[in-house]
C-alpha positions in Angstrom: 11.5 -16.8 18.3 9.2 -17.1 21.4 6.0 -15.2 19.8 3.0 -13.9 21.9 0.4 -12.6 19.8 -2.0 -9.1 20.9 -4.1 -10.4 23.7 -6.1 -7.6 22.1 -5.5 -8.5 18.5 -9.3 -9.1 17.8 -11.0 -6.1 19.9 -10.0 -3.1 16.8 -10.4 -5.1 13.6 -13.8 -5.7 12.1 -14.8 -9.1 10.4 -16.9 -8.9 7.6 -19.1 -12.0 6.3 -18.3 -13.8 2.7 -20.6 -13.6 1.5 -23.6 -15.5 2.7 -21.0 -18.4 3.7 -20.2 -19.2 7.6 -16.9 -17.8 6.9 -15.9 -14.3 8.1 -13.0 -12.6 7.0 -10.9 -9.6 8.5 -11.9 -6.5 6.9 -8.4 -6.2 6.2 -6.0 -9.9 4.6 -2.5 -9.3 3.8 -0.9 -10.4 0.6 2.0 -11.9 0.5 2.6 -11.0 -3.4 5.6 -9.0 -2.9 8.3 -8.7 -0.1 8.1 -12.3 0.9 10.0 -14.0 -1.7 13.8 -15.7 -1.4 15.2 -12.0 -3.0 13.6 -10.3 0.5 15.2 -10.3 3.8 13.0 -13.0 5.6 13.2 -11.5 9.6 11.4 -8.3 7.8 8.8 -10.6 6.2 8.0 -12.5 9.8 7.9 -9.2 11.5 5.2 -7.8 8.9 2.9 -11.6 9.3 3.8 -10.9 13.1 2.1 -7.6 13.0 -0.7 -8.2 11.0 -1.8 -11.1 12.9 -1.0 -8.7 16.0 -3.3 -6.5 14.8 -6.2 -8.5 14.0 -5.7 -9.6 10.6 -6.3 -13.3 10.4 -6.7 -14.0 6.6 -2.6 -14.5 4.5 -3.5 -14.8 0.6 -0.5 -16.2 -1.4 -0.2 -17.8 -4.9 2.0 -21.2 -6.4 3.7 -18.4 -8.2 4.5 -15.4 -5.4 8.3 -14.9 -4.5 10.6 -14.6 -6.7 11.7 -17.3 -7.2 8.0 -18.7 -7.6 7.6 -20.9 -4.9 9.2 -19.1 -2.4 6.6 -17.0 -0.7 4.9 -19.8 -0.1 7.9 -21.8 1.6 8.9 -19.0 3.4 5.2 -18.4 5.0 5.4 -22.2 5.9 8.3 -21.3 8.2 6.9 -18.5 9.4 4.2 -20.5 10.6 5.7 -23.4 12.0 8.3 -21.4 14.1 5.4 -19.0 15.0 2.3 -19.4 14.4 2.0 -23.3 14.4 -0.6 -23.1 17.8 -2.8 -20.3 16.1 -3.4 -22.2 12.8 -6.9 -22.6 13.2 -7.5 -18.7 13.9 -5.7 -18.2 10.7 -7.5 -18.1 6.9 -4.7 -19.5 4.6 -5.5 -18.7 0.8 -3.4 -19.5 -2.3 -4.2 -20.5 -5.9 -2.9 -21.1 -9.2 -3.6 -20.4 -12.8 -0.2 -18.7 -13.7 3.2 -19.9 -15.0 5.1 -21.5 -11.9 6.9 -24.3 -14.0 8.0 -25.6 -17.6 6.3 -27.2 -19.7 2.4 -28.0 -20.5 1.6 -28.9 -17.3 2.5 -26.1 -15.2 -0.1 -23.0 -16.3 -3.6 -22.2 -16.9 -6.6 -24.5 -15.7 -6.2 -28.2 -16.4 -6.9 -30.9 -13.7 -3.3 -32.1 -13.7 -1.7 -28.4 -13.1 -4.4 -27.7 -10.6 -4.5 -31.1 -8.1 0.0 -31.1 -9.0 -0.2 -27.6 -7.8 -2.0 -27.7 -4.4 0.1 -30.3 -3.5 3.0 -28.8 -3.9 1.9 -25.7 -2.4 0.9 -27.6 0.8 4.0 -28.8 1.0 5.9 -25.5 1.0 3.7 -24.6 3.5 3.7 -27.3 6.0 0.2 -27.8 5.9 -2.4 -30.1 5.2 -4.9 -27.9 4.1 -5.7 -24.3 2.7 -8.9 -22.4 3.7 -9.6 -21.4 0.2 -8.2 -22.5 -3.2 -8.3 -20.1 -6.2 -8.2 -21.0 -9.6 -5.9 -17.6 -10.7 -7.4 -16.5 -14.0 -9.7 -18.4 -16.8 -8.6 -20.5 -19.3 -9.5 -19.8 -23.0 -8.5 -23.3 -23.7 -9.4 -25.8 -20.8 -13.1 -26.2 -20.6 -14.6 -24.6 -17.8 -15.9 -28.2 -16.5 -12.7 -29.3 -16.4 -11.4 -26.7 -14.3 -14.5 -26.8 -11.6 -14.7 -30.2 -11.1 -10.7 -30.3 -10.3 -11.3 -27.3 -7.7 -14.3 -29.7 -6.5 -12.0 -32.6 -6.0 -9.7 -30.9 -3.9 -12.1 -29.9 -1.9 -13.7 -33.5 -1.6 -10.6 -34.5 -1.2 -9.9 -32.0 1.6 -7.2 -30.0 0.6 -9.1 -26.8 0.9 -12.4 -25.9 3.0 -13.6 -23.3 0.4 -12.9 -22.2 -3.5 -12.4 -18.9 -5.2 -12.2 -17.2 -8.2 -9.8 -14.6 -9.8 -9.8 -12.3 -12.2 -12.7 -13.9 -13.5 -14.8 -11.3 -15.7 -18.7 -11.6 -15.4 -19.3 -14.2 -17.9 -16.9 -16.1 -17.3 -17.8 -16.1 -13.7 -21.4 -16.9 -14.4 -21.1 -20.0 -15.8 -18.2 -20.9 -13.4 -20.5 -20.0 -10.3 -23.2 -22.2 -11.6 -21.5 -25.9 -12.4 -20.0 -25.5 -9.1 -23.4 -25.4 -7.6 -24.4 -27.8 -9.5 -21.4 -29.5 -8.0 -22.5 -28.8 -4.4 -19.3 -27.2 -3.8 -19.9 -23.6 -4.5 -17.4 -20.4 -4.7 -17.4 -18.4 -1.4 -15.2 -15.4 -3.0 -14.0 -13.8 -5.9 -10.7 -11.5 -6.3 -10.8 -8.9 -9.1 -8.6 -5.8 -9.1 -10.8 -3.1 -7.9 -9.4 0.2 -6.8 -10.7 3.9 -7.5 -8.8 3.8 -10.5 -10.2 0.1 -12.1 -13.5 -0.1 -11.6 -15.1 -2.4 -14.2 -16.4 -4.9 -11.1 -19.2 -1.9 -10.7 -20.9 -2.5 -14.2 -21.9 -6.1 -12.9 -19.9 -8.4 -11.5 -20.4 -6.8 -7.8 -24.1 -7.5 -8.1 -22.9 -11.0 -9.5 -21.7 -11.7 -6.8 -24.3 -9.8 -4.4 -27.0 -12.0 -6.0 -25.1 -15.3 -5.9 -23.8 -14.9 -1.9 -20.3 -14.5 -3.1 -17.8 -12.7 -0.8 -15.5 -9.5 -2.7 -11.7 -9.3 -2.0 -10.5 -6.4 -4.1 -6.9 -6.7 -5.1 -4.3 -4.2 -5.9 -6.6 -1.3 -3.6 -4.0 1.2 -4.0 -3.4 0.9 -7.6 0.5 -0.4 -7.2 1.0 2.5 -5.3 -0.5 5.4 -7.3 -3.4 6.1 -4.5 -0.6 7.1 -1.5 1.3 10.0 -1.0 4.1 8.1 -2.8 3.9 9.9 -6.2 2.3 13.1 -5.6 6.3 14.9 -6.6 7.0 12.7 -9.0 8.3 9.0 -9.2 10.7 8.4 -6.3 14.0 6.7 -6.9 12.9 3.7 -4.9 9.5 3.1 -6.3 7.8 0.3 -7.8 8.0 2.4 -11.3 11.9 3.0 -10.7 12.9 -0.3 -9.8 10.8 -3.1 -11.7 8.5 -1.1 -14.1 7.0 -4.8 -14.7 3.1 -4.1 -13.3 3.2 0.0 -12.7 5.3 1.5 -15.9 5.9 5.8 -15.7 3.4 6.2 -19.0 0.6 5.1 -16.3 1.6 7.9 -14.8 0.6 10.8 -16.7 0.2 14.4 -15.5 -3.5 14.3 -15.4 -3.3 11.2 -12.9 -1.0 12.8 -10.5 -3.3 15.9 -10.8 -6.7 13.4 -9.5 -4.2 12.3 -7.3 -3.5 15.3 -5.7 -7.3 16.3 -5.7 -8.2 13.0 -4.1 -5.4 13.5 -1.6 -6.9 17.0 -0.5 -10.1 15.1 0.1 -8.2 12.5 2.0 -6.5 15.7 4.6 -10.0 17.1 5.2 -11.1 13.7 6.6 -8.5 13.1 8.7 -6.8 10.2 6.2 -3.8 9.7 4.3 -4.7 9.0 0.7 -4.2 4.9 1.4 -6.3 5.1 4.0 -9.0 7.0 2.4 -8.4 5.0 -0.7 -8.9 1.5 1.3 -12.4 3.0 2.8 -13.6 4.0 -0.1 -13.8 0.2 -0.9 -15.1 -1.0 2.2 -17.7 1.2 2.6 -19.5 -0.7 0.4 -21.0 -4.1 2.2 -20.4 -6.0 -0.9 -16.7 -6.2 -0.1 -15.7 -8.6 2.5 -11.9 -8.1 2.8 -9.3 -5.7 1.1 -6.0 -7.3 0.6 -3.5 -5.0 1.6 0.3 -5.3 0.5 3.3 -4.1 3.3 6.9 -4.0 3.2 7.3 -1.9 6.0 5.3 -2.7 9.8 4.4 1.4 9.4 2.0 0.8 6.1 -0.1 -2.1 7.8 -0.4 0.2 10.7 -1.3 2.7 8.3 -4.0 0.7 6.3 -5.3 -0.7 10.0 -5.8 2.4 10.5 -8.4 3.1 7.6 -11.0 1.4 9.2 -11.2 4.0 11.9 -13.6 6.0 9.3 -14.9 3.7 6.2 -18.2 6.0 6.1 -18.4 8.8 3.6 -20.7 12.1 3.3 -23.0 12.3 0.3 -20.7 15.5 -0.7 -17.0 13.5 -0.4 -18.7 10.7 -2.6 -19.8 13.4 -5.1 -16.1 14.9 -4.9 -14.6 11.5 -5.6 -16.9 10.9 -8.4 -16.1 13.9 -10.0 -12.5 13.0 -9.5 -12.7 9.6 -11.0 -14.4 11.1 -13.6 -12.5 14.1 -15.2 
């Protein structure tokens, strides 16, 4: 495929600062957690890359484990990239990480040094590359000590197998103490990914001004709640939905009348701006300058021209915030 990119691809989308790193990050990063495994149809997955990065979005988050089959994501975004992309690999912010399950055995989960240096290796091998812009370690591990864990993250950087390192689903404490030894270290985290969406909201007690304090970019996850902030369940749960078809992450007892009725409310306030509810939903994150980025997910070239188009109003009124609050809050 002979791809030209948008010669205009970086006049509409705003870049956002991590935090008080060099790095800046498209307000917007898509996800490649779904719809870009071995079980998707793979010209539908380079035309969604295609479009983002046609649109302005520079920064593609993956994982060791997205696909299914785990692996896959990552393998099939390496070949994306070579037959596209290849020339435009240093405009491009290339994330992954690992703390999950992605093979048998002891070696293959949580946070040891052998799973985490085994694991970036292998991802830059799926993808072609000799690098990542920013290594994750996934999710804490009750039984690795922290040290452990930081100093292999510092080694791969050292080692330069990523530019920067990132946390996720780190909870406040946790991220504390993993903030400092990587200072101490003189490699410190750049950005952390929690799932933060107008229905999970624990980042506001006080990880947000964790990170605030520290210079530590935000890159919300999951900003639509697996669907439940669009227009997608507002008559019920459609036959081809997330709910419907997997029920792994979204199940139908989330899905109680009382949420579909704040649903509807907060879709009302979404029509009077001038939004869809995903829209409205993504601004509602951004429009605090804590957040540097808000990973979408696509699996149509419509919904990241939808979520694109959030950022053409991110500002709220003192009254729509005191609507939403009272929302959130019934």
């Amino acid at each position: 495929m002979n791809y030209n990119p948008s010669a205009d691809r970086y006049a509409t989308m705003q870049y956002r600062r991590c935090g008080r790193s060099g790095l800046k990050l498209s307000a917007l990063s898509l996800g490649l957690w779904h719809n870009f495994g071995d079980v998707n149809d793979f010209s539908n997955s380079t035309a969604l890359i295609l479009r983002a990065f046609d649109r302005g979005i520079t920064h593609f988050d993956l994982a060791n484990n997205y696909g299914p089959p785990p692996g896959s994501a990552e393998c099939n975004f390496g070949k994306i990239l070579k037959n596209n992309l290849a020339s435009y690999r240093d405009e491009l912010i290339i994330s992954s990480k690992a703390g999950y399950t992605m093979w048998d055995g002891p070696y293959g989960d949580w946070g040891s040094r052998k799973y985490l240096i085994s694991s970036i290796d292998q991802s830059l091998k799926r993808m072609q590359i000799d690098y990542v812009d920013i290594f994750y370690h996934h999710r804490p591990d009750p039984e690795t000590p922290l040290e452990e864990t930081m100093l292999a993250l510092d080694q791969i950087v050292r080692q330069g197998k990523a530019l920067y390192v990132g946390l996720s689903n780190y909870r406040t404490p946790e991220a504390t103490a993993a903030i400092a030894i990587l200072r101490e270290l003189k490699t410190p985290v750049i950005i952390h990914q929690p799932r933060y969406s107008m229905f999970e909201r624990w980042v506001e007690q006080d990880l947000l001004s964790l990170l605030d304090a520290e210079g530590i970019g935000c890159i919300p996850f999951s900003p639509l709640a697996q669907g439940l902030l669009t227009d997608k369940y507002l008559q019920g749960i459609p036959a081809d939905s997330r709910v419907a078809t997997s029920g792994i992450f979204l199940k139908a007892e989330h899905i109680s009348p009382e949420k579909i009725e704040k649903i509807k409310r907060l879709n009302t306030i979404a029509c009077e701006r001038g939004q869809s509810l995903a829209q409205m939903a993504l601004a509602w994150l951004l429009k605090d300058s804590r957040v540097s980025s808000v990973l979408i997910g696509a699996s149509k070239i419509s919904q990241i021209d939808d979520s694109v188009g959030s950022l053409s109003k991110i500002s709220f009124s003192d009254d729509e915030l005191k609507q939403i609050e009272q929302i959130l809050g019934a």
